[in-house]
C-alpha positions as CSV (number, residue, x, y, z in Angstrom):
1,X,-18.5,4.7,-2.7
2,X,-16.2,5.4,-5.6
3,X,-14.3,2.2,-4.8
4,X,-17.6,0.4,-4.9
5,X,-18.1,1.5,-8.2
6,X,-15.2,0.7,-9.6
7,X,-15.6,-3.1,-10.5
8,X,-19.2,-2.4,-11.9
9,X,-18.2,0.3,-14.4
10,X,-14.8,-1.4,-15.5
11,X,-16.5,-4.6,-16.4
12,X,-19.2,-2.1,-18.5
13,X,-16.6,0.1,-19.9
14,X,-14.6,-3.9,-21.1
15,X,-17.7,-5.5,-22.4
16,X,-19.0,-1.9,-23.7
17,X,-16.4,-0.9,-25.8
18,X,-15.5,-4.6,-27.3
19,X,-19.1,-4.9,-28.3
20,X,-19.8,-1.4,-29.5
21,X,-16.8,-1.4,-31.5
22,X,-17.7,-4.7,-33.3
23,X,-21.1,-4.0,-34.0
24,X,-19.6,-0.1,-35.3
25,X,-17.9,-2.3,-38.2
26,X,-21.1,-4.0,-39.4
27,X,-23.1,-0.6,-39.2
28,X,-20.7,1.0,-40.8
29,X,-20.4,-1.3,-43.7
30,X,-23.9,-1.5,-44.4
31,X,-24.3,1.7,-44.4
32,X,-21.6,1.9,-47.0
33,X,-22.8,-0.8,-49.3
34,X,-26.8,0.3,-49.1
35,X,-28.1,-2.3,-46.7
36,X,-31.2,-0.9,-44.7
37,X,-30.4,-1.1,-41.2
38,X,-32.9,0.0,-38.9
39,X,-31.3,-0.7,-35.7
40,X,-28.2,-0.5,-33.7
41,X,-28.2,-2.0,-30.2
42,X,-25.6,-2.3,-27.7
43,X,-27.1,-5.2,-25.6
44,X,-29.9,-7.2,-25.4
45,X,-33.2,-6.9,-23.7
46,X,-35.6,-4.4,-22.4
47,X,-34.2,-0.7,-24.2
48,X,-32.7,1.9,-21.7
49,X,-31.9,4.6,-23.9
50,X,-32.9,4.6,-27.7
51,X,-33.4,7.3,-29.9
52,X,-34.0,8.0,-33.9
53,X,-31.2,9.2,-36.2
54,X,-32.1,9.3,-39.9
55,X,-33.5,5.9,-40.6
56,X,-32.0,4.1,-37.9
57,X,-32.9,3.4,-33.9
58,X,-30.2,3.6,-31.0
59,X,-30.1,1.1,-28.3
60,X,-28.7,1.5,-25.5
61,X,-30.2,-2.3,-24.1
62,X,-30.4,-3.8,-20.1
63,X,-28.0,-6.6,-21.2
64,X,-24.6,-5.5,-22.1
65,X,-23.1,-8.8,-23.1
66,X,-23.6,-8.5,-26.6
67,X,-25.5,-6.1,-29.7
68,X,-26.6,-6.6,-33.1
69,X,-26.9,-4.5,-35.9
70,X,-30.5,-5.2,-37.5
71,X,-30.4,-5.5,-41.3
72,X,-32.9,-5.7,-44.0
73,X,-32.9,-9.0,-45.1
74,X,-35.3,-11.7,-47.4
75,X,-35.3,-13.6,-44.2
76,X,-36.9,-11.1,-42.1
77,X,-38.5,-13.2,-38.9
78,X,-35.5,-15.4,-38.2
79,X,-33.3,-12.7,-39.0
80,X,-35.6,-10.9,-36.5
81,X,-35.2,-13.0,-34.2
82,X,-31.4,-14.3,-34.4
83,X,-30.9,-10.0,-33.6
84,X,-33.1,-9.5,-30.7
85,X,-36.7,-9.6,-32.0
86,X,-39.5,-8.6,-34.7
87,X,-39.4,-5.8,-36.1
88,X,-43.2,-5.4,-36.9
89,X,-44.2,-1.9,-35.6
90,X,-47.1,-3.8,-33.3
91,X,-48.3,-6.8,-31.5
92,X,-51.1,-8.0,-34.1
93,X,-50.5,-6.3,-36.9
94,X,-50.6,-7.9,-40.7
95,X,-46.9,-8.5,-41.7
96,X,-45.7,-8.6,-45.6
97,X,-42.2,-9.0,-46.7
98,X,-39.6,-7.9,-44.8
99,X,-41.7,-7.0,-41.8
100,X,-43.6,-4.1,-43.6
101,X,-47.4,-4.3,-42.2
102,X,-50.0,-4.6,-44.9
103,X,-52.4,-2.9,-42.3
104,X,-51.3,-0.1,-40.2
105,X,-52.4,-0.5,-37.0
106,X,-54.0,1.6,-34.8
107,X,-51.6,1.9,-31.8
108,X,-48.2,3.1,-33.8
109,X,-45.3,2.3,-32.8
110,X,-42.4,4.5,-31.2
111,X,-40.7,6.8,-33.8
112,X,-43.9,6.2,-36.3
113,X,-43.1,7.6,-39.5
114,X,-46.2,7.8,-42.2
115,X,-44.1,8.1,-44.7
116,X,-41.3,5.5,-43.1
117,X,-40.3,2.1,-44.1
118,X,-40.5,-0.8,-41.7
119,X,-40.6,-1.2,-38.9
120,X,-41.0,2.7,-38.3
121,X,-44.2,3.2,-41.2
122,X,-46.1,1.0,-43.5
123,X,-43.4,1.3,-46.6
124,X,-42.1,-1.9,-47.8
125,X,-38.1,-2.3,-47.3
126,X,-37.4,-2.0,-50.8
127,X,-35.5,-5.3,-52.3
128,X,-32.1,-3.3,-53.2
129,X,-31.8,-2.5,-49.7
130,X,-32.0,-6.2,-48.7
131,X,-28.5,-7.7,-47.2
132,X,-29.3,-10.8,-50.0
133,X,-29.3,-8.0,-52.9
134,X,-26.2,-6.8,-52.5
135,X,-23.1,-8.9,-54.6
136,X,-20.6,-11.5,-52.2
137,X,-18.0,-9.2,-52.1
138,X,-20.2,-6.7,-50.6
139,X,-21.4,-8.7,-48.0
140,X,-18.0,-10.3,-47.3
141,X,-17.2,-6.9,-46.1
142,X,-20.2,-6.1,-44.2
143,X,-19.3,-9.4,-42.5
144,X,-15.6,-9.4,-42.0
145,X,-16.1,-5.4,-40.8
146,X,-16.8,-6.2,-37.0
147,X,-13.7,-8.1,-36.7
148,X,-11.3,-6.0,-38.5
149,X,-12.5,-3.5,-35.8
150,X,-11.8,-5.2,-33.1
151,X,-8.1,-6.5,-34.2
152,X,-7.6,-2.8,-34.9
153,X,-9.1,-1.6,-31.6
154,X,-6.7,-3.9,-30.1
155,X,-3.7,-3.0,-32.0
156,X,-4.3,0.8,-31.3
157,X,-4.9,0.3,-28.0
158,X,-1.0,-1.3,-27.9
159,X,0.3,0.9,-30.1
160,X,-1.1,3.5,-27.7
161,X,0.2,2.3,-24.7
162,X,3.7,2.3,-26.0
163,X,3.7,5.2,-27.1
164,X,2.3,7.3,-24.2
165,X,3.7,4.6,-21.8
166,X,6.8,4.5,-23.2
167,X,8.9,0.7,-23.4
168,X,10.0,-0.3,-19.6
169,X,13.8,-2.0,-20.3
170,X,14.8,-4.7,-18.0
171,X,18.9,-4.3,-17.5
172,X,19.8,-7.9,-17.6
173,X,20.8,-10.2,-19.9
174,X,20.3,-13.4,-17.4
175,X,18.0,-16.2,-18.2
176,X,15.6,-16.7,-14.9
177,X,13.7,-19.6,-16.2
178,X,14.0,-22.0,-19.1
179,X,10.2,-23.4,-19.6
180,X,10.2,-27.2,-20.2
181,X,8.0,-28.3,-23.0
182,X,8.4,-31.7,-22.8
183,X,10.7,-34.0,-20.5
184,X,12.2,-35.5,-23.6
185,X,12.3,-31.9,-26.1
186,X,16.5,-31.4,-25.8
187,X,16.4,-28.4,-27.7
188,X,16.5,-26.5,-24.8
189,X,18.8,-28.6,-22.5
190,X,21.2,-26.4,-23.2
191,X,20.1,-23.8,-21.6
192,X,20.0,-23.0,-18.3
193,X,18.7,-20.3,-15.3
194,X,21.9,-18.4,-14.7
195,X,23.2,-18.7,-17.9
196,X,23.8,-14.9,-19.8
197,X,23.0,-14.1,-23.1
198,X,25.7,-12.7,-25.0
199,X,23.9,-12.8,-28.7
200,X,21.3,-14.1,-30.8
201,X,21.6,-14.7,-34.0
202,X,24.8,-13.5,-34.2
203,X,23.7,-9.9,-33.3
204,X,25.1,-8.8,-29.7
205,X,22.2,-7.4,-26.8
206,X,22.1,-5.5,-23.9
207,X,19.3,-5.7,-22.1
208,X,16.6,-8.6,-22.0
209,X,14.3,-6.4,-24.6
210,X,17.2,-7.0,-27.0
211,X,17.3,-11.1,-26.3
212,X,13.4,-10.6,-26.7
213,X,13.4,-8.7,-30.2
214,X,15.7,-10.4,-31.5
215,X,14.4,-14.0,-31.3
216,X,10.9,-13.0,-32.1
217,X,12.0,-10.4,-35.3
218,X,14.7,-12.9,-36.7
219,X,13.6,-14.9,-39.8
220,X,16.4,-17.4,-39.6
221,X,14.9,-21.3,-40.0
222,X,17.4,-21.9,-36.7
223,X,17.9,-19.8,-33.6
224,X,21.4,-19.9,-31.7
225,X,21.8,-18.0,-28.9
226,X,25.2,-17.6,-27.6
227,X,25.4,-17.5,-23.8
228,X,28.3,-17.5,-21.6
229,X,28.6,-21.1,-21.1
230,X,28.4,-22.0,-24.9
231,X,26.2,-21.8,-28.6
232,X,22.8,-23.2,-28.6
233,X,21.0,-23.9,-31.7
234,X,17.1,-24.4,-31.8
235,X,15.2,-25.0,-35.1
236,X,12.3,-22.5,-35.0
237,X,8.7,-24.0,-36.5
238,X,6.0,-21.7,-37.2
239,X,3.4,-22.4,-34.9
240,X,3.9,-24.4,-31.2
241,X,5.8,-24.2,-28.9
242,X,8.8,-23.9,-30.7
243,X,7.7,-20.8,-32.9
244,X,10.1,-18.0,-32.5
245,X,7.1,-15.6,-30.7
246,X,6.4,-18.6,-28.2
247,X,10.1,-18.6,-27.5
248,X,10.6,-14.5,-26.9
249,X,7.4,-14.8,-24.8
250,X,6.8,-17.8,-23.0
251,X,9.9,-20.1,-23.3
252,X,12.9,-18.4,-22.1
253,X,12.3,-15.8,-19.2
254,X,14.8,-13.3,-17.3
255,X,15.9,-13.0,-14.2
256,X,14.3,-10.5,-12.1
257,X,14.2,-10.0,-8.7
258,X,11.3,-11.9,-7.0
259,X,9.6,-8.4,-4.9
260,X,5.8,-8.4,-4.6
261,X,4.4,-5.4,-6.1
262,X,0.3,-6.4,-6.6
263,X,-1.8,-8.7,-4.1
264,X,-5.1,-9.8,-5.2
265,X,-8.0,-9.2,-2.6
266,X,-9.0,-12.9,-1.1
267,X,-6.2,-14.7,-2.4
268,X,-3.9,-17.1,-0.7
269,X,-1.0,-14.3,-0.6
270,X,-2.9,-11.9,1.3
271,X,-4.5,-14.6,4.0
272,X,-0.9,-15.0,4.4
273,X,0.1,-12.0,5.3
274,X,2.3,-11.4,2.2
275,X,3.0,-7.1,2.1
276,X,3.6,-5.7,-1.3
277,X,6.9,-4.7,-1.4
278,X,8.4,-8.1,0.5
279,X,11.3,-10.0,-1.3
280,X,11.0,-13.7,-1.4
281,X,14.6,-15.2,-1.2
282,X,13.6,-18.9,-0.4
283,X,10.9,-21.7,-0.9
284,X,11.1,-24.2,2.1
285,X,14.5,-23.4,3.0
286,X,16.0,-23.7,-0.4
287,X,17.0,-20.0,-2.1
288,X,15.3,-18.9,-5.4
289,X,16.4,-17.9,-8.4
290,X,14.4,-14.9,-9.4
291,X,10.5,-14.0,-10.0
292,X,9.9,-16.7,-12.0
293,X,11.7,-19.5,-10.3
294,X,9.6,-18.2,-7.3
295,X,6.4,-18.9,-9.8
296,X,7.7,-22.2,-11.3
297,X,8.0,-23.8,-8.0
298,X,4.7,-22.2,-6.6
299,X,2.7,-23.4,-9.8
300,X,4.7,-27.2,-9.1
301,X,2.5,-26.9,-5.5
302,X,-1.3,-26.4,-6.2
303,X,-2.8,-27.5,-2.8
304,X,0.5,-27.9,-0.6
305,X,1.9,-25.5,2.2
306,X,5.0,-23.7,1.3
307,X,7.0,-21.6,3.9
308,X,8.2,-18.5,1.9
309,X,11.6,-16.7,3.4
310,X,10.4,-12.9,2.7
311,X,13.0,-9.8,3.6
312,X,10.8,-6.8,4.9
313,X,12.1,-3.7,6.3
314,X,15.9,-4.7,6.8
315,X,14.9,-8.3,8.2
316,X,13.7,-11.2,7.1
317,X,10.8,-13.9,8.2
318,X,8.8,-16.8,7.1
319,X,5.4,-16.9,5.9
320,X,3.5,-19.6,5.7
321,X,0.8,-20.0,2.0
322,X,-0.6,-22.7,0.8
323,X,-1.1,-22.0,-3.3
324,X,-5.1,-22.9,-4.5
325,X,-5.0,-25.6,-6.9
326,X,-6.3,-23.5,-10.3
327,X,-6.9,-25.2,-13.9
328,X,-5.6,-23.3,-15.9
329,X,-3.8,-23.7,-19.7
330,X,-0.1,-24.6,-19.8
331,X,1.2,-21.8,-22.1
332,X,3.4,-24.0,-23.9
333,X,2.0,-27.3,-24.5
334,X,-1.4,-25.5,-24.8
335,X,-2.9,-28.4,-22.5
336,X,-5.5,-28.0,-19.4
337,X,-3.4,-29.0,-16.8
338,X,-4.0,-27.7,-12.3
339,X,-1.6,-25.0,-11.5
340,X,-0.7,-23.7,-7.8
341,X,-1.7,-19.8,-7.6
342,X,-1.3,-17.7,-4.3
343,X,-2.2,-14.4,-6.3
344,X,0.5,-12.0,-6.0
345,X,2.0,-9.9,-9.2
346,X,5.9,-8.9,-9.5
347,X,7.0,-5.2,-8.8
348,X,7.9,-3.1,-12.3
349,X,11.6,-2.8,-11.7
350,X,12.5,-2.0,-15.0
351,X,13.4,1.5,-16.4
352,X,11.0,3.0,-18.6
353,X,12.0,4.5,-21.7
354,X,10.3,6.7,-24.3
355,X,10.0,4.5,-27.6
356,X,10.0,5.7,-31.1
357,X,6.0,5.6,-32.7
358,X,7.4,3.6,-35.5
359,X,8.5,0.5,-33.0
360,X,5.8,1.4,-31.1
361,X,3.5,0.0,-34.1
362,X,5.9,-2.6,-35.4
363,X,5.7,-4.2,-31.6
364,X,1.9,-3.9,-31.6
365,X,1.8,-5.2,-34.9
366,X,3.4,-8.4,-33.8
367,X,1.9,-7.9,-30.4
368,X,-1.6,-8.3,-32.0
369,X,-0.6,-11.1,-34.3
370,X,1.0,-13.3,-31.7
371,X,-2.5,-13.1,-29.5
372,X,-4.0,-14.0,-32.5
373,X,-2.0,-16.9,-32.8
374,X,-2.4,-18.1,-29.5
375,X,-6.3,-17.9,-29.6
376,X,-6.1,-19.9,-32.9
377,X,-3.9,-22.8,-31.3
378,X,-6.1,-22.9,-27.9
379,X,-9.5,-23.2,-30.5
380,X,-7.2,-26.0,-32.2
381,X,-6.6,-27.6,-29.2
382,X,-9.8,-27.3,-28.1
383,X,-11.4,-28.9,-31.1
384,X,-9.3,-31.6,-31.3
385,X,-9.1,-33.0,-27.7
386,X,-6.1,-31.7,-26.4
387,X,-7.1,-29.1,-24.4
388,X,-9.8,-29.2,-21.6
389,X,-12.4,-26.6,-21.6
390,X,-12.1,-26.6,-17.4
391,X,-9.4,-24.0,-18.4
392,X,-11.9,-21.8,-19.9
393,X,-13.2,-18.7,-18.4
394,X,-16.5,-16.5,-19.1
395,X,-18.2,-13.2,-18.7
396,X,-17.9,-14.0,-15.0
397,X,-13.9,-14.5,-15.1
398,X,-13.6,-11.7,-17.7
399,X,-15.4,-9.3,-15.2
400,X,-13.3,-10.5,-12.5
401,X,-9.8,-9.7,-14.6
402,X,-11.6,-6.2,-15.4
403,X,-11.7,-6.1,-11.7
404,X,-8.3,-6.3,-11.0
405,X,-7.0,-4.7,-13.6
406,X,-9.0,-1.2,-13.0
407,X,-7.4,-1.7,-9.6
408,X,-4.3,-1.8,-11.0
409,X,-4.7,1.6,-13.4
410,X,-6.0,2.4,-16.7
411,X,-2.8,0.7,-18.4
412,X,-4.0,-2.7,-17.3
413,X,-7.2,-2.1,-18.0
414,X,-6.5,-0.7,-21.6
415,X,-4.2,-3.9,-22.3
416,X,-7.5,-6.1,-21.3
417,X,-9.6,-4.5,-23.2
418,X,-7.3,-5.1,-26.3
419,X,-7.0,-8.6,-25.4
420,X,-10.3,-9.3,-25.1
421,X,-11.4,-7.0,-28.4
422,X,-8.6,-9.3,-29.8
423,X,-10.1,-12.7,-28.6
424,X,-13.4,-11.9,-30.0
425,X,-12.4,-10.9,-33.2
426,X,-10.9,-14.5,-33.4
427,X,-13.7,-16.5,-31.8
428,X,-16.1,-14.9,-34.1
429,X,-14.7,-16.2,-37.4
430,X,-15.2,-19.9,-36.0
431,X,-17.7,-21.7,-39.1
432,X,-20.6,-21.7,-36.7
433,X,-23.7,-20.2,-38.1
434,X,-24.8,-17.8,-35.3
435,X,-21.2,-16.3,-35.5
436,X,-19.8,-14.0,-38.2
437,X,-17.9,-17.0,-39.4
438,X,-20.9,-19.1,-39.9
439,X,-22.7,-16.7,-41.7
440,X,-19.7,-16.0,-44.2
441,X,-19.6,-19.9,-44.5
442,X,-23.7,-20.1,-45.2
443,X,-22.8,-16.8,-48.2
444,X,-20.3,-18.5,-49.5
445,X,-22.2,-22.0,-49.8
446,X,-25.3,-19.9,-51.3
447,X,-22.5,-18.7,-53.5
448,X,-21.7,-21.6,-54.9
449,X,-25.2,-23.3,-55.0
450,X,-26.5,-20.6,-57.4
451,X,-29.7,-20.3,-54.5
452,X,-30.3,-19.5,-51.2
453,X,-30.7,-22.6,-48.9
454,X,-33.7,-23.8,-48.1
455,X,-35.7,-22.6,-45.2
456,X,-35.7,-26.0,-43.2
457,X,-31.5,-26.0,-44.0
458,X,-31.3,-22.4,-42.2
459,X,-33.1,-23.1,-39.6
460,X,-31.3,-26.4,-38.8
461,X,-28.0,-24.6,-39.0
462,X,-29.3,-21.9,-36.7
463,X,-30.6,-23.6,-34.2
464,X,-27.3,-25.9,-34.0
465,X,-25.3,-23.2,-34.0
466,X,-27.2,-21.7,-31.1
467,X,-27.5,-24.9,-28.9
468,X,-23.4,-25.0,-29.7
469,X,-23.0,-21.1,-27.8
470,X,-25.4,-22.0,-24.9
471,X,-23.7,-25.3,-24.4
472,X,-20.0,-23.3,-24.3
473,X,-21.6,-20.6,-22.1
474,X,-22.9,-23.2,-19.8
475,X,-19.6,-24.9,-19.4
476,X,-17.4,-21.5,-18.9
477,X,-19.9,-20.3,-16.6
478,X,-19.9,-23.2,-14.6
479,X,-15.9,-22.5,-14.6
480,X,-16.3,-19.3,-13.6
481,X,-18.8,-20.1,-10.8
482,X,-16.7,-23.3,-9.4
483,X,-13.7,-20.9,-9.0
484,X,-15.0,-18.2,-7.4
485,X,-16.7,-20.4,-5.0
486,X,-13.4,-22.2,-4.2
487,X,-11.7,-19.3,-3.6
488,X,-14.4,-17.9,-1.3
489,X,-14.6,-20.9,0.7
490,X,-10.9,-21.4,0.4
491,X,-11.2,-24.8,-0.8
């Protein structure tokens, strides 16, 4: 029954926390600056739970895929309803400014207060409680407050880890994998899997943490890394590809040893028979070099059998898995491009070592702002045609990770839930009007204008804005839906 469970509460406990925490930063800030605010709602929907605090309502709503925080505002009704409904006390009551009746009616509403402002008594919102009557800077900040939590939820949340978890050390210094980005980009040629590090920017490492810090701490214009086969000198770019973080990251990989330690439930590895714990040590009768030559050559195969040579228990056998064919986005050229995945994750064989708080938050600070990054250049891509929204996953896919990752422990889950908080703090500064960063984009134009825009001009911009989330939620939906159902049938 517990097990049951499980799933359900992880994926509430994700979307929970990310939304709670987000919406906590607008409340918070209008509190702060004077801005009325009525009503705080986690979801959407029919109420659950609510209950009155001061002068504001608690929601606990049936639809935990969002919140608002409800705001006084000169545009009451299409503020009312961008945020989850009016907020007249009844059905059929006469409605002034701000949603303050003009004749009390005789059913009151829940939490009626005869001496209350709207939408809890017949008191007008006063104007200096409006959102519109406070100055730019002040609403900037009421703005900009949900997503400043959520980049810090998810930077605590690393931070966090680290230092509870401690830092696990891998004890090699050979490279596993050297990810192409293009067929003709030579600045890699160079190197190769089996090559060893012996120091990167002139400073000698150790173990592959130190080949890792160093190229993604370094502020050098050029990287050389020294290996036992020669000097090779990359220049670094900011962004891409070849940005020292994608490097440290993505680009160059260690070799460690290719043991099973996770299985996902359904997948390809488990109709196969794969055991966590088995060693793959060839692919079709050719030997491996690693974890993630296993994974190169398995993501090369979407759709075609593979016989895996796996040592179990002192002897070795063949297994037979034919990887499903996923879309998915190539982590380096940022494009949509169909991946083989059998579902299987590699056994932790490194040594786990206590880590001082002070790297602890210097990693998570770069931690945090590399995810950042990557979001940013998958929106770019996005935008500008070079990536395919097929690679795109949604609440479905999200729940499914939360999923797997409770099954995994309260570390994965944790590191979801700061990726995600991350990803959403990102996504909600794109210019579209329903979002944060439309709204700060609408202030800001108002700003300038001298005036508020024109009630047609809002409307226009809302309703675009809106058509523009249904039509992306549509699409990652339909992802989500097409992969679960080609898993299930196996197709």
């Amino acid at each position: 029954m517990l097990e049951w469970l499980r799933t359900p509460a992880a994926i509430v406990f994700v979307f929970g926390v990310v939304i709670f925490v987000h919406e906590l930063g607008h409340f918070i800030a209008a509190k702060l600056m004077g801005v009325y605010a009525p009503r705080f709602s986690i979801g959407f929907g029919p109420a659950l739970l609510s209950h009155k605090w001061g002068e504001t309502e608690y929601i606990l709503a049936a639809l935990p895929l969002g919140g608002y925080v409800r705001m006084a505002s000169r545009e009451d009704e299409s503020m009312a309803f961008l945020e989850g409904g009016s907020e007249t006390p009844t059905p059929g009551a006469e409605v002034g400014a701000n949603g303050a009746p003009t004749i009390v009616p005789e059913t009151k509403p829940r939490y009626y207060d005869p001496n209350g402002m709207a939408p809890f008594g017949p008191k007008p919102v006063p104007e200096n409680r409006w959102l519109e009557s406070k100055s730019l800077l002040a609403r900037l900040f009421i703005m900009l407050a949900g997503v400043t939590m959520n980049f810090t939820l998810g930077f605590l949340i690393i931070a966090g880890v680290l230092i509870t978890a401690g830092e696990v050390v891998y004890q090699t210094r050979e490279i596993g994998d050297v990810v192409a980005v293009t067929a003709n980009d030579s600045a890699f040629h160079t190197l190769a899997a089996g090559d060893t590090v012996v120091s990167v920017d002139g400073r000698t490492v150790q173990t592959w943490n130190d080949v890792s810090e160093r190229i993604a701490t370094d502020s050098e214009p050029t990287l050389v890394i020294r290996t036992n086969r020669g000097i090779t000198t990359i220049p670094v770019q900011d962004t891409g590809a070849h940005s020292r973080l994608a490097i440290a990251a993505t680009v160059l990989r260690p070799n460690l040893p290719a043991v099973v330690g996770q299985i996902a439930a359904g997948r390809p590895a488990e109709r196969a028979g794969l055991l966590v714990g088995d060693s793959v040590v060839a692919l079709n009768g050719a030997p491996i070099r690693g974890w993630f030559g296993l994974v190169r050559l398995i993501e090369a195969s979407p759709g075609k059998p593979l016989t895996l040579r796996v040592r179990r228990g002192g002897s070795e056998r063949d297994v037979k898995v034919t990887p499903d064919s996923t879309h998915d986005v190539n982590p380096i050229t940022q494009r949509d491009t169909v991946l083989g995945k059998i579902g299987v994750g590699i056994k932790d064989l490194g040594v786990r070592h206590p880590i001082e708080t002070s790297d602890a938050i210097k990693s998570a600070w770069l931690t945090t702002w590399g995810n950042a990054g990557l979001i940013v250049q998958t929106l770019h891509h996005l935008m500008t045609g070079q990536q395919s929204v097929k690679g795109l996953s949604g609440p479905i896919g999200v729940g499914d990770q939360a999923r797997q990752a409770a099954q995994l422990g309260w570390t994965p889950l944790l590191l979801l839930l700061a990726l995600l908080s991350i990803n959403l703090a990102v996504v909600n500064l794109v210019p579209i009007p329903i979002l944060d960063g439309g709204q700060i984009l609408i202030m800001v134009a108002e700003s300038i204008k001298g005036r508020a825009l024109a009630a047609r001009t809002r409307v226009l911009l809302f309703y675009g804005g809106f058509s523009a989330i249904v039509l992306l939620f549509s699409i990652v939906t339909f992802n989500d839906i097409s992969s679960l159902v080609k898993r299930i049938f196996h197709l």
